[in-house]
C-alpha positions, 0 to 999 in steps of 0.5 A: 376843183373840176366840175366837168370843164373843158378848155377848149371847143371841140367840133360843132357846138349845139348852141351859143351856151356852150360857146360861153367862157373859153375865154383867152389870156393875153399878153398886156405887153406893150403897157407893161413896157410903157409901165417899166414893169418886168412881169407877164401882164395878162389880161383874161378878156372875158369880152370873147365869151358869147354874150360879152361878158364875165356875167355869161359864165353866171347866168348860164350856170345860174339858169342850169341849176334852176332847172336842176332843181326845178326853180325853173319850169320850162313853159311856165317861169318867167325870169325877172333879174335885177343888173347892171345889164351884163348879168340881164345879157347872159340871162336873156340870151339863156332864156332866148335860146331855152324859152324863157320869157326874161324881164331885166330891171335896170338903173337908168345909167346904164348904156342904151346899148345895154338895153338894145343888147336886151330887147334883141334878145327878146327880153323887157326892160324897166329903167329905175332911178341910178340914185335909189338905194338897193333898199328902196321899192324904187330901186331896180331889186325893188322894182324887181321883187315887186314884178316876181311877187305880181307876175304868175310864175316870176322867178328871180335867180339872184344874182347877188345871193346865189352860190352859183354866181362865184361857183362859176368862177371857182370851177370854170374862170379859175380853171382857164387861167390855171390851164392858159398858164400851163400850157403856156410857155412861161416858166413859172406857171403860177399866178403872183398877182390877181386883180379884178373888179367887185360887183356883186363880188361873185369874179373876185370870190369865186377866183380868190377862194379858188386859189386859197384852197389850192394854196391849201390842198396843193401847196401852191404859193401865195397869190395876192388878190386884188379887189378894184372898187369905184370911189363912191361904192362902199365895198372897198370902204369909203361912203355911198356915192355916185360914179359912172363906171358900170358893173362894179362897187355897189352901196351895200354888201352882196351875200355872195362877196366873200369879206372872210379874213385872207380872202382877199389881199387889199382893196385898190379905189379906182376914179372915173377919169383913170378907169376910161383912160385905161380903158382907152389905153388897152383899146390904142395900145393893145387893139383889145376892145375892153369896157370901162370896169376893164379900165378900172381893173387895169388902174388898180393892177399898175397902182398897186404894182407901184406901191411898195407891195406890189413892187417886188411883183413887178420887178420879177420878169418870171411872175404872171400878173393876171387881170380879169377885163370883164367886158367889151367897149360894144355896150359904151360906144355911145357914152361921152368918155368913149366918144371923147377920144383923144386925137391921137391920129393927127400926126398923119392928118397933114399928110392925108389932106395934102394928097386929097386937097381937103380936110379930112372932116369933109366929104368930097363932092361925090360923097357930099351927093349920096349924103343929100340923097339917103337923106331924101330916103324915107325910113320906115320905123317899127318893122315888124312891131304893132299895138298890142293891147294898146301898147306901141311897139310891142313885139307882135305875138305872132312873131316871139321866140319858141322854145326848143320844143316849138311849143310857143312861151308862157302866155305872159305878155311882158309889156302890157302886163308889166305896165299893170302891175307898174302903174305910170312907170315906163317900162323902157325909161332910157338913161337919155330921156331924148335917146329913142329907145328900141 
């Protein structure tokens, strides 16, 4: 099952693409206890990985083997990506370090932080409506398809269609968790329980046929893989409907999700509410930084260790329970149900504006005085930027990114050509119409 992975960094890494994956696991033990659960809870934080997702694993290993195979053409490809925005991240920052011009289209619920993150990396972005079906021309894999068909030398890796998207997990994610364990100090060394969200279904494929074939060849034992999936995506079962969590369920099955019988144990449906409060809970109570798909993951795992299957599990103090939190809370800090934080804080609110005299919520006068002079700063926007071709805030040619040859990117121009084959649609609709987008 290996494919030339290592386990750890060794001495100076030649770029943040080698810093992708490597990934800890983590000890979840302070819920587990809240829980009255008696197993290892772990938690494979994905958000330590480069870009900050699981999706770097994908994108990396997605552009490599485009190159390999001369899909990908140095100086000539440009690569248009359809994602919830953390497959477009590890896309963008593939493509900012080996050359590529990147287009990423993305639904307009998808945070703003998503598409900062995005335009950092030098990548174009075009918002599509979060409520148009895949099928839809409208749809960000429509809007997508359209750009590659228009654009000379337009290549989309497809993420819900290419073998390497779970071929990552099932040589490198599943390699992690298997050598954590083993080098670890827990008695048993196997996993009884995996649980992780599906998206494109590329983690929880590449993880779940990752164990059943070493279930097969090595005679390991069972693990129970566990799927979590938003009520309102059809992958877990159920109809077609609107939910805010991002990155996970969809309204049609991805080619690369493995339905096969025996792959995947059970399917658990998760709801908004319980995936931010566990979100919020692994923040508060674990000091880990996860997103809101991390939350869901996490609900799932608890309920099914409280249902009558998932019982047994839970009362082995020996069994290793492993769940894959996906992404950081750094792409969600400006959505409501993270800014809705709890005041958990208050129990020593009294005696901090008893020594200070004050509520806490106000400035003191010397603060109050620097507040009312930044305020008089002038700030200057759009540094650096100027009209391109008659397009306002477009990166000055001068300054985008070279390769790592020196010799400057294809002479497509993202804006402005963008614009022509999407007649009267914004290239950056941001999914806050009063947000000012970057």
């Amino acid at each position: 099952m290996s494919d030339t992975h290592t386990h750890h960094w060794a001495g100076v890494l030649a770029s943040a693409l080698d810093a992708v994956g490597h990934t800890p696991l983590v000890r979840l033990d302070r819920i587990a206890a809240q829980e009255g659960i008696r197993c290892n809870l772990l938690g494979k934080c994905e958000f330590f990985s480069a870009g900050g997702s699981v999706k770097d694993r994908i994108a990396k290993r997605m552009v490599e083997y485009a190159e390999k195979d001369g899909t990908l053409v140095p100086g000539t490809s440009v690569v248009i990506e359809p994602t919830s925005g953390n497959t477009g991240i590890g896309l963008a920052l593939a493509c900012a370090i080996k050359g590529y011009q990147c287009i990423i289209t993305l639904p307009a619920k998808m945070s703003l932080e998503k598409e900062v993150m995005l335009r950092a990396l030098g990548a174009e972005i075009v918002r599509t409506p979060t409520e148009a079906a895949y099928d839809s021309p409208e749809s960000h894999i429509g809007i997508a398809k359209k750009l590659r068909d228009a654009i000379p030398g337009g290549v989309i890796l497809d993420q819900y269609s290419n073998p390497h998207n779970p071929l990552a997990h099932y040589h490198g994610t599943y390699e992690e968790i298997t050598y954590a364990l083993k080098t670890s100090p827990l008695r048993r060394k196997d996993v009884a329980l995996l649980v992780a969200g599906a998206g494109t279904g590329g983690t929880i494929s590449g993880l779940a046929r990752a164990f059943r074939d070493a279930e097969a060849n090595d005679g390991l034992a069972h693990t129970v893989v566990v799927a979590a999936d938003p009520v309102g995506s059809i992958l877990g079962g159920g109809k077609a409907g609107n939910y805010q969590v991002e990155g996970i369920g969809y309204d049609f099955f991805p080619d690369v999700l493995d339905r096969s019988e025996g792959v995947v144990d059970a399917w658990v449906k998760t709801e908004d509410e319980e995936s931010f409060a566990a979100t919020k809970r692994v923040i508060r109570t674990e000091g880990l930084f996860v997103g809101g798909s991390s939350g869901s993951a996490l609900a799932a795992c608890l309920r099914y260790l409280a249902s009558p299957a998932g019982a047994p599990i839970a009362a082995d103090p020996h069994a290793n329970v492993v769940v894959v939190l996906p992404d950081g809370v750094r792409n969600y800090m400006s959505k409501p149900w993270f800014l809705a934080q709890a005041d958990e804080g208050a129990g020593m609110r009294g005696v901090v504006e008893k020594v200070l005299g004050r509520p806490v919520g106000e400035p003191g006068a010397a603060a109050a005085e620097a507040a009312d002079i930044s305020s008089e700063t002038p700030i200057k926007e759009n540094v650096g930027r100027k009209k391109v071709g008659g397009s306002e805030g477009e990166l000055d040619d001068s300054k985008r990114p070279t390769n790592n040859g020196g010799s400057a990117r294809s002479s497509f121009r993202a804006g402005a050509d963008i614009n022509k084959v999407l007649p009267g649609l914004p290239v950056a609709l941001s999914a806050d119409p009063a947000a000012i987008t970057v």
